[in-house]
N, C-alpha and C positions, 0 to 999 in steps of 0.2 A: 504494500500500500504506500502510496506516496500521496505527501500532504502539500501543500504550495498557497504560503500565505504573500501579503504584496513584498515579506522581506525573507522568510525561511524556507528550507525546505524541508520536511521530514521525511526519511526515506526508511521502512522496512525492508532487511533485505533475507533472504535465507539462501546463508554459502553451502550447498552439499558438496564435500572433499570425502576421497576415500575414505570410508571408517565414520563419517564425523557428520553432524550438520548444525550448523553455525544459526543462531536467532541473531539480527542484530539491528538494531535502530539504530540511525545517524542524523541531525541537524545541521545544518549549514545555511549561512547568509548566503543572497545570489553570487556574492560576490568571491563565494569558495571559501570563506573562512566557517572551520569546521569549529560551530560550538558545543555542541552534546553527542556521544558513542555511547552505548551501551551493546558489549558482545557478546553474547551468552548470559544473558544475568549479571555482569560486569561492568560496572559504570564506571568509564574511563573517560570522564567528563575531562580532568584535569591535564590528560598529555590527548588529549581526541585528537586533533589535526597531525598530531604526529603519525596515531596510530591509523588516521582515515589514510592519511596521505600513500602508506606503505600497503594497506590491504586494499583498500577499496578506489584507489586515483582511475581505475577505470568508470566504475560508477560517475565520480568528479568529473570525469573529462564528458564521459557523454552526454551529462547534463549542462554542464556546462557549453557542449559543443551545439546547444539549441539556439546560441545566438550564432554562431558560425556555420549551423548545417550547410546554408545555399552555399558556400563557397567547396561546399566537398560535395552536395550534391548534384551543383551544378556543370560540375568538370567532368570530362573527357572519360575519366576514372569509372564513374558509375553513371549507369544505366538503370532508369524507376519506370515502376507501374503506374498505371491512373491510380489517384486516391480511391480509396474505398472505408467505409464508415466499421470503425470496430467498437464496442466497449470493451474497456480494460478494468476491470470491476466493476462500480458504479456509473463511472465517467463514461461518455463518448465521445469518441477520438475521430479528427480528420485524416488518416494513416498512410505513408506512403511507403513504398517498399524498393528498396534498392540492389544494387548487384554489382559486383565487379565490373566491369566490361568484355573483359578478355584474359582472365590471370594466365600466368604470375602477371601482377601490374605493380610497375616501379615506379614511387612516385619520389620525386627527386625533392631535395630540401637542398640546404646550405651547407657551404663548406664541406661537399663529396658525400652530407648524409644523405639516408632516403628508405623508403619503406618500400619492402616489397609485397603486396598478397598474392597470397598462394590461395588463399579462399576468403571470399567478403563480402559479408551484406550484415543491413542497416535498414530499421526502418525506425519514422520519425513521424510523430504524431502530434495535431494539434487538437486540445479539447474545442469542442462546437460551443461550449458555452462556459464562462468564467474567467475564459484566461485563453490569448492567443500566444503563447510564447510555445513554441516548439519545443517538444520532448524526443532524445533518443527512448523510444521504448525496448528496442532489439537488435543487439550485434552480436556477429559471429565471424568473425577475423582470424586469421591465421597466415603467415608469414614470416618476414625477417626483419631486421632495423640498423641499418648501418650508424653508428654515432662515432663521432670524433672528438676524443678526449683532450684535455689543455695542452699534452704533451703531441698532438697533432696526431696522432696514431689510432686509425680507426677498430671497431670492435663489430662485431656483426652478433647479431639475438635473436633466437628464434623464437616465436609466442602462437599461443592461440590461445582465443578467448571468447567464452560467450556468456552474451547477461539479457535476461529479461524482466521488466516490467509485468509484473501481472496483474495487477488493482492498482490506479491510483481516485484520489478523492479530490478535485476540484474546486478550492475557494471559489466560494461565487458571489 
């Protein structure tokens, strides 16, 4: 469930990891500073931005990447469906669905870095009513990340990830 007042965000989230599954609420200003954690029954109010920033910065960046979608959804990179109308719990959502275009797809950054997918999609939802800011509701990425440390010497990282949205609740 996810909550979105004019200044927080409350997000429920549940990590299932081999063996394990994670309860955990998190708070944050729009603006990404994270002010309440709780992870399993553990209220780790007092280091939360540390401990969001290390578990959870893919959550962080997807919701955060709701002011930046058009700029990835509208590149070369990915290919969408027409909208179509979903609920995600209570809420109804304006939801569009995206794709790789043609993986592997390299998209180049600065200074020799760049991200490669090997597999990717992304779909981005706006509530019909209370609030038009764009939500990543759903990614599933997988590839590589070229970075270049202070020492100019690049590293390359392979990841896959996927997170969904299942309920959120709509200030209105």
């Amino acid at each position: 469930m996810l909550y979105v007042s004019s200044t927080t965000y409350k997000v429920n989230i549940t990590d299932v990891t081999p063996g394990k599954t994670y309860l955990t609420t998190a708070w944050f200003l729009k603006d990404g500073t994270v002010v309440g954690l709780e992870i399993d029954g553990h209220n780790l109010n007092a280091s939360a931005s540390a401990y969001f920033q290390t578990y959870f910065s893919l959550w962080e960046k997807a919701l955060g990447l709701g002011k930046q979608i058009e700029t990835y959804a509208s590149s070369s990179y990915f290919s969408s469906t027409a909208p179509s109308t979903e609920k995600i719990g209570p809420s109804t959502f304006t939801v569009t669905n995206y794709t790789a275009s043609s993986p592997p797809e390299t998209i180049p950054g600065c200074n020799g870095e760049s991200i490669t997918l090997t597999a990717g999609s992304f779909s981005v939802g706006t509530p019909i009513v209370g609030s038009s800011y764009p939500l990543v509701t759903y990614f599933d990425v997988a590839g590589s990340e070229i970075t270049v440390g202070v020492s100019g010497t690049p590293s390359t990282t392979t990841f896959s990830f996927t997170g969904q949205i299942t309920s959120v609740t709509v200030a209105k």
